[in-house]
Each structure stands twice: as structure tokens, then as C-alpha cells.
N, C-alpha and C positions, 0 to 999 in steps of 0.2 A: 929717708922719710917716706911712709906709705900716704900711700892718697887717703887712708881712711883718716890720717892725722888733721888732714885738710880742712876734714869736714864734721873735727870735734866742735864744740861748741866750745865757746868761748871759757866758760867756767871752768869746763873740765879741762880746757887746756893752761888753763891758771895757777890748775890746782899740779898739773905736773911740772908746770915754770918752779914753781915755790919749793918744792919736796927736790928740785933740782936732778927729776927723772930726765928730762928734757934740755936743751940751756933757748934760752930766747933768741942767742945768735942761730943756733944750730936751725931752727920755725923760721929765723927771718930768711937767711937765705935761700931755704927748701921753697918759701914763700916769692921769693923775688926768682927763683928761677921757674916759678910756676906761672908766674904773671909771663913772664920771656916766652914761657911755649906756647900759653893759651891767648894773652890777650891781642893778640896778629888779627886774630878772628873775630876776640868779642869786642873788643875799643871802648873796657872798660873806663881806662887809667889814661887821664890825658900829661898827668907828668909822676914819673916814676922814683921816687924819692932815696934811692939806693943808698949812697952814702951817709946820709944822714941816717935812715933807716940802722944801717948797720952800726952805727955809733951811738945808736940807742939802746940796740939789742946788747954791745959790749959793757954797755954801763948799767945795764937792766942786770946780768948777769953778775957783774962785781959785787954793785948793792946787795942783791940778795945773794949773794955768799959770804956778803959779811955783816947778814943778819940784819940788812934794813932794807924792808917789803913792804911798797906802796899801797899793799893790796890787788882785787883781782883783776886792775888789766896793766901790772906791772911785767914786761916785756914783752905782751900780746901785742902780736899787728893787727893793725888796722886801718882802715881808708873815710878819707873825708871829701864830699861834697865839695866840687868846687866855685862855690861859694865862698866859703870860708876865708877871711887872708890867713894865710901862714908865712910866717916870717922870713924873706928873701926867694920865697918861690911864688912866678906868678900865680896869679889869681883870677881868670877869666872871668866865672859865674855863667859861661856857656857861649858870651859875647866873642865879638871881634873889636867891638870897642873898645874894650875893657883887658886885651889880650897881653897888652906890656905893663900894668897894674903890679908891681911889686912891691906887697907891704911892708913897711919897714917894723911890725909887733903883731903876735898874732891875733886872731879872735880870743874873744873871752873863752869859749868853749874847747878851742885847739890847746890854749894855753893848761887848760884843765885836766884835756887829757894828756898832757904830754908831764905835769905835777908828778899825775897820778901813777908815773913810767911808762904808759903805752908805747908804742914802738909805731909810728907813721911811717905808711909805705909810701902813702902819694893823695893824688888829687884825683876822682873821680868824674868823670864828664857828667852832664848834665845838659837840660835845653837851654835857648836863648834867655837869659835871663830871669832863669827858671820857671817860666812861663810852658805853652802848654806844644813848641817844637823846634827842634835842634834847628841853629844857623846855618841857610845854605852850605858853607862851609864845614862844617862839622860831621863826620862820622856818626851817627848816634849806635850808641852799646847796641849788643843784639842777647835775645835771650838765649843761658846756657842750656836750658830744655828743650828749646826748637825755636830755632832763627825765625821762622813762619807768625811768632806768636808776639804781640806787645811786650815789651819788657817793663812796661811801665812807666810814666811819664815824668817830671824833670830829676828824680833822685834814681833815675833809672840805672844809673852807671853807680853809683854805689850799692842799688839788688845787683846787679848782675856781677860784681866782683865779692861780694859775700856770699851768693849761691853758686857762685863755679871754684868757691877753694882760694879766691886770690886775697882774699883777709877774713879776719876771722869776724867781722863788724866792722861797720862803717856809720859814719853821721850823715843823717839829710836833711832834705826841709820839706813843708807840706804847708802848702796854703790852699789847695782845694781839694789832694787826695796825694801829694806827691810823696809824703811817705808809703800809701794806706796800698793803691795800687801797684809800684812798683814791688813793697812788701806779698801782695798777694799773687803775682804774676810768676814772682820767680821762689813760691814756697817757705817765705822765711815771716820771722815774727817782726812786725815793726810797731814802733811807739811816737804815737803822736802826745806831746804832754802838750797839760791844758799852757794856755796863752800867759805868758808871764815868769812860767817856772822856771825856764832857761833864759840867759841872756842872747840879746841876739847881736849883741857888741860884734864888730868886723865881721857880720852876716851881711853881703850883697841881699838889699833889700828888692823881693818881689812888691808885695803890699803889706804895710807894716803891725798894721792892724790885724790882718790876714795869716801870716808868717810864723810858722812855728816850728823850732828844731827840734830832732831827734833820731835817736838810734833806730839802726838794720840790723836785725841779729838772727841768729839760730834758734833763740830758745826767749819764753820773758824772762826768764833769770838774765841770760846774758844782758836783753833790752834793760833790766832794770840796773844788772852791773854797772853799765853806761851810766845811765839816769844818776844813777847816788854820786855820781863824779863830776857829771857837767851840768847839776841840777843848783838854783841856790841863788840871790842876791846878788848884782854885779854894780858898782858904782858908775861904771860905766855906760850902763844901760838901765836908768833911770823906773823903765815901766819893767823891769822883773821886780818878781816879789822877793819879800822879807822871809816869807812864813819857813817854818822848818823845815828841814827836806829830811824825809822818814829814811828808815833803813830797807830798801828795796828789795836787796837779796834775804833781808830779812821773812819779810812779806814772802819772797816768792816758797818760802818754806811753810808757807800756813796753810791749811785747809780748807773749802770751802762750805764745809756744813754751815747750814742755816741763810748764806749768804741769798739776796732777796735779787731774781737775775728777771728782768722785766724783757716780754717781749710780744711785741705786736704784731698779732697774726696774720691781719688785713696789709701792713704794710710790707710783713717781712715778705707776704707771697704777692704782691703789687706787680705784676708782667715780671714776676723773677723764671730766669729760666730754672727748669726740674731737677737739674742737678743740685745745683744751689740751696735750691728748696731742701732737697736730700741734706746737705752740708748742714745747713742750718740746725734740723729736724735730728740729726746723729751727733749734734753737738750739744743739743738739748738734753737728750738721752743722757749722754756723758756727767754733763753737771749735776742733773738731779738723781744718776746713780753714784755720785761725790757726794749726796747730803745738802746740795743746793737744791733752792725757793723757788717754782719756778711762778713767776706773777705777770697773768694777764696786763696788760697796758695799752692806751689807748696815745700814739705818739702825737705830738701836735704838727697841723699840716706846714710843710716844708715848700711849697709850689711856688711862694713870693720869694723865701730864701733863696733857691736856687736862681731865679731868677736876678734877683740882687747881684747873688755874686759876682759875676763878670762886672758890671759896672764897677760894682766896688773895687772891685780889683781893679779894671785899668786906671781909676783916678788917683789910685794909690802909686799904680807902677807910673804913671805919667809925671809923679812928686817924685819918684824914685831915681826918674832917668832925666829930670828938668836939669842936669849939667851938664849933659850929651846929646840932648834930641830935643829941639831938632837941629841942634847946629853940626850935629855928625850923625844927619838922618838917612844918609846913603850905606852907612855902615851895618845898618840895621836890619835882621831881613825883614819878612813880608807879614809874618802873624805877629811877632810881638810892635812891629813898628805900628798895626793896626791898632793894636790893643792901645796903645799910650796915645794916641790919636783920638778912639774914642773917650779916653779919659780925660783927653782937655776938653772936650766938648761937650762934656758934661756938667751941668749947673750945677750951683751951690744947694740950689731946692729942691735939685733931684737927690743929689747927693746927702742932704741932709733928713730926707725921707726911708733913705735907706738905713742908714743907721738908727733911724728910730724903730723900726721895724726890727733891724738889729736887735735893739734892747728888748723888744715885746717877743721875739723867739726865744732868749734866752731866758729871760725872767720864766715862759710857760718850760722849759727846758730843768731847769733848777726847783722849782716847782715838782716835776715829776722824779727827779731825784728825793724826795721828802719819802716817796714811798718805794723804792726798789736802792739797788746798792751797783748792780749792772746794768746796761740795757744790750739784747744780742739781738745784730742786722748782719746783712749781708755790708761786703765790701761794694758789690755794685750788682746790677738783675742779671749781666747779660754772664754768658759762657766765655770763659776762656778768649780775652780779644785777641785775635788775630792783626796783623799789620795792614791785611785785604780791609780789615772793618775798620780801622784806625784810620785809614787812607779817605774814608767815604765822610769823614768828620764833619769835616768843610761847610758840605750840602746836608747835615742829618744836625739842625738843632734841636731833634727831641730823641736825636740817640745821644746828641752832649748830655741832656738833661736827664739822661735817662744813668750814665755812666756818672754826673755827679748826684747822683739820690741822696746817696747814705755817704757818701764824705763831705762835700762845702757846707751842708747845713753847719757841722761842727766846729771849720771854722770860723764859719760865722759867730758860735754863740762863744769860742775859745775851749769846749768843753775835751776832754782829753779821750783817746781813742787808744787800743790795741788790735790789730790784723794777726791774726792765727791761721796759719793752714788746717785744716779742717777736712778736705777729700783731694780727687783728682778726678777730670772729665777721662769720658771713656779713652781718647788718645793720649790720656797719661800725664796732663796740664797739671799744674797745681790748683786749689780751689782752695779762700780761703774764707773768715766772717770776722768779725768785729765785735769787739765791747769797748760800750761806751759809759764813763764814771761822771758822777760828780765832778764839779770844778774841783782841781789839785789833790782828787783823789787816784794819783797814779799808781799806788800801793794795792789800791784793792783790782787794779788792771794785772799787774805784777801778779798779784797771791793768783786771782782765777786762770791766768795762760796758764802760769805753773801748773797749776791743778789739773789743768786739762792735758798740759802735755806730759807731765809723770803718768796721768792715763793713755793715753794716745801716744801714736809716733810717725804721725805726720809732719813734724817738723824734721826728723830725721833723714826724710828724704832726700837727694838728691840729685843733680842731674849725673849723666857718664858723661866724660869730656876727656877725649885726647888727643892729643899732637905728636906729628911726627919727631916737632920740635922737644916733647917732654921725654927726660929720663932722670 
């Protein structure tokens, strides 16, 4: 198996499962001995799902040669969030508390993929409780481009085994940007669907209101392949929707002429760094030499949301972890034990000011949807984060605020998001930007990546990675 195979994207390596150029055992294995050489270094994969793996690829393989094909991620590997429960294999969600948690059923959305035939290699690490830093304890992944640089924060271990070849997509979650960043750090397309559209059944809850699942891919076809599978009404999970779930891969074959892509000039250049800027500005180029609308817009100020967030969030995560903290408070480390700390200590009146505030960002949010169809921001102002600037966190709360601009607004209002690579800083970083839809219109996020990246081939990029261990 060549490394180029590594770094097909998900569809097209679907489209060679199916025609039976390839067999799905033959990707699992190449796949699992690629995890064996590389992940020593990166500490993608916190449990390695080999056997089972492999006994999905044999029955991915039997099915379709006797002519019954789940569709496009039937014997594709791929990696989930550990988060997730999967049936008989622990389930951490990044804790120590939580480390011998073995669910006896999987998630609503494991179970989805796995209907669908996908082939699960493992469990991806992730921070404490998917909050915003790994447990004492814990190894956190390193990025495949350069160790030196952020990988991204708590679905970090599932970018950085989808951008070094060790599956071909993976599931995460994002409640302030944890898709949107680790998606932009290590090059790849990630989708945040709006609030509701997936279930979050057997999702370790960060903050529940907050919380949204979704794929890491290579490509939005691939992100939408995902999407049309573990998208949909769950009995189980009460607050997912009814509504239809469109045909994505559908979508990502449309064009985007005429399409009406809003964007805000004052905000997108708001202390963004110049490259970005660049990113932005060559992305614009792109779509309205596609036949896309490009329309002035004036965004509504986001300076209370941001501010909101964090509370909201710990009084969520403080509901979330009231059956472990504080009575197994020593277990816990030092940021997220704060965080649920400040959340009991927050009032009802504070808290229920935020959520109204909530409602009045969203209602002006929906509102400005009435007249465009995208909206294009940056993922965040600053350049390519490094781990030196990551480290300085702590003491810089208006470089947190500055780093959540353009992602917790949206989950605050639930609105859905897609991150696209779009450049590289001059040391060769990935850079990417964001469009943001209407509620539950994830199709029209789908149709425009596509569009942009059948023009472009910044998604194609990837890192070089080898081991002495790999042959």
C-alpha cells in the first residue's frame, strides 16, 4: 500500500472498496500498521481497536462481493472521539475518572456508523472532559506538520490521526471551536452541524446546550459522506430533530452560481493577522470566479457572547460532572476542576441572563440569514498557534477572546459551521476560514467546500511523516 493511498480522501477510497480495486481488509491493515509506526510520536489513539477492526473489514469485504453495499463508508476506517461509548471498549472522554467506564451499547452515532459498514480502528484522545486541556496525566497528540505548533484543542487527537494517514475520518465534538480549530490546525475540512441535527445519545457531555457532533474529513464531500449517516432523529436523544436529512453527497455535486455568500469586512479584518487576511481575500476570489454573490453584511456584535460563553459552559459542565465532583475531586486536574467550580457558583440570575442574551444573538443571527445563503470569517485572527502561544493562555484573557471570535459565537446561537483550508503561513502551517449557514442548512456548507475545493487543492495537502518503524 503507498502512502499516497493514505491520504485519498475518503470518497474516493470508497469508490475503490466498492468496484473491489482495493479489499477493505487489505486499507485496514496498511492502516493499523501505519498507526504502529507513526502514532509512538503522535499519541493520536488512546485504544487501538485491531481485532475488531479487522473483523469488520472481513465482513465489509464478503458483503460487498455478494452485492450488498452499505454505501460510501462501507469498509472505510475510521476514528472516534473519545467521547463516544463504544460497546465493550473503555471510554474515558480524556478523564481519569471516567478511565474504567465500559459501555455496555454504543452511542447513537458509533452505532450509525458502524449500520453504515465503516470499519473502527479506535478511540482518539482528546482533553479532560473535552474541555479546553489534557489531564495531568495524559499525553496530548502532537501536530503531524510540526510538533512546535497547536494541534488543536479537545478533538485534537482525532485532526491529527486524520491529517497523518492513520484513518481516513474521524468523529469529534465542538462546543466552543473543537471541531473548527483542531480542523484548521492540521489542514483538513471539519463540520460542525447546527445544534440538534445529530444525536448526542452516549456523548460524554461537555455542556449540553453547547455540544455538537461532527466529522473531520479531507474533503466536504467526505464531511458530508459522514453527515448523511449519523445525521437524523434519535429516540434516545429527545432534543435532536425530526426534520429531514438532505442528501449531502448530493449537495456537494451542485454549483455555486448565484449563491448569496455574506461577508463582513470590518469584522473579517478586526486585528486579523495579514495572512489570513490574504486567506480570506483568495477565497473570495474563488467563489465569485464560481458564479457566487458576494454581499456586504454588517455581522451583529458578538463581545457579550463571547463573554457568556465560559459561564455557560462551566454551569453546564458542573450538571454534567455533579456524579463525580466533587466527591472524586482529587481525580480531577487543575483547569477543568476550575471550570465546574465556577459553575456551581454561579447563580440562577446570572445564568438565566445569559441565555436570554443567548436568544437575542440568535434571533439577530437568523435574521441576517433572511438575506445571504453563507457567511465567510476567519477560523480565528491570530497566525498559526504555536504551543509557546498556547502555553501563555492562562495570563492572556483577551488572547482567549481573541482565539474564540469566530467559533463560540455559533455555538452559542447552534448555527452550523464548515472550516476549509484555504492557504499556508510562510513556515508552511495550514490556514484555514469558515462558512457559516442558516440553522439545518448543512447542504448548502457541503455544496460550497465542494465548490471550492474541486477549485482549489489546499485540502490535498499534507504533512511527510516517517518512522523508522514504518514499512
Amino acid at each position: 500500500m503507498t502512502e499516497a493511498l493514505h491520504y485519498l480522501e475518503l470518497t474516493e477510497l470508497a469508490a475503490r472498496i466498492k468496484a473491489r480495486d482495493i479489499s477493505a481488509l487489505e486499507v485496514t491493515r496498511a492502516q493499523l500498521g501505519r498507526i504502529d509506526a507513526l502514532d509512538r510520536e503522535l499519541s493520536s489513539y488512546v485504544h487501538v481497536m485491531a481485532e475488531t477492526a479487522i473483523a469488520a473489514a472481513e465482513a465489509a469485504d464478503a458483503e460487498i462481493a455478494h452485492g450488498r453495499y452499505r454505501g460510501p463508508l462501507h469498509g472505510v476506517p475510521v476514528a472516534l472521539k473519545d467521547l463516544f461509548w463504544t460497546k465493550g471498549i473503555p471510554t474515558a472522554a480524556g478523564t481519569t475518572v471516567h478511565r474504567n467506564f465500559c459501555p455496555g451499547d454504543d452511542a447513537t452515532v458509533v452505532r450509525r456508523l458502524k449500520d453504515a459498514g465503516a470499519v473502527v480502528l479506535g478511540k482518539v484522545q482528546l482533553t479532560e472532559g473535552a474541555y479546553s486541556d489534557h489531564h495531568p496525566l495524559v499525553t496530548p497528540p502532537k501536530n503531524p506538520w510540526n510538533a512546535a505548533y497547536w494541534p488543536g484543542i479537545s478533538s485534537s487527537g482525532a485532526a491529527v490521526a486524520t491529517a497523518a494517514g492513520l484513518c481516513f475520518a474521524s468523529l469529534g465534538s465542538d462546543t466552543g471551536g473543537s471541531i473548527r480549530w483542531p480542523a484548521a490546525a492540521n489542514g483538513l475540512t471539519g463540520l460542525k452541524p447546527s445544534w440538534g441535527r445529530i444525536s448526542r445519545h452516549g456523548a460524554f457531555e461537555l455542556a449540553a446546550t453547547l455540544d455538537h457532533v461532527g466529522p473531520i474529513a479531507r474533503s466536504a464531500a467526505d464531511a458530508g459522506a459522514l453527515l448523511s449517516v449519523i445525521a437524523g432523529h434519535d429516540s434516545n436523544d429527545p432534543t435532536s430533530l425530526c426534520d429531514p436529512v438532505p442528501d449531502f453527497l448530493a449537495a456537494a455535486a451542485q454549483d455555486v452560481r448565484g449563491l448569496r455568500i455574506g461577508v463582513d469586512a470590518a469584522w473579517n479584518n478586526d486585528d486579523v493577522e495579514v495572512t489570513t487576511q490574504r486567506v480570506l481575500a483568495d477565497a473570495i476570489d474563488v467563489f465569485r470566479s464560481l458564479g457566487a454573490d458576494i454581499v456586504d453584511v454588517k455581522f451583529p456584535d458578538v463581545t457579550q457572547a463571547i463573554a457568556d460563553w465560559a459561564p455557560n459552559c462551566a454551569i453546564e459542565a458542573a450538571v454534567a460532572h455533579e456524579a463525580t465532583y466533587p466527591a472524586r475531586k482529587g481525580e480531577y486536574g487543575p483547569i477543568l476542576a476550575a471550570v465546574i467550580e465556577a459553575g456551581r457558583a454561579l447563580s440562577a440570575l446570572d445564568y438565566q441572563k445569559i441565555l436570554l442574551r443567548r436568544l437575542a444573538l440568535r434571533g439577530r443571527v437568523v435574521a441576517l440569514f433572511e438575506t445571504i445563503d453563507v457567511l465567510l470569517i476567519p477560523v480565528h485572527p491570530l497566525p498559526p498557534v504555536t504551543l509557546a502561544m498556547i502555553s501563555t493562555l492562562g495570563d492572556r484573557p483577551d488572547l482567549i477572546a481573541k482565539l474564540q471570535r469566530y467559533t463560540c459565537p455559533f455555538d452559542m446561537t447552534g448555527h452550523p459551521t464548515i472550516t476549509l483550508p484555504g492557504g499556508v503561513s510562510a513556515d508552511g502551517m495550514p490556514i484555514a476560514f469558515q462558512l457559516v449557514a442558516a440553522h439545518l442548512d448543512e447542504a448548502v456548507l457541503v455544496r460550497s467546500g465542494a465548490a471550492f475545493q474541486r477549485a482549489t487543492s489546499w485540502h490535498r495537502r499534507h504533512p511527510s511523516l516517517t518512522s523508522r518503524r514504518q514499512h
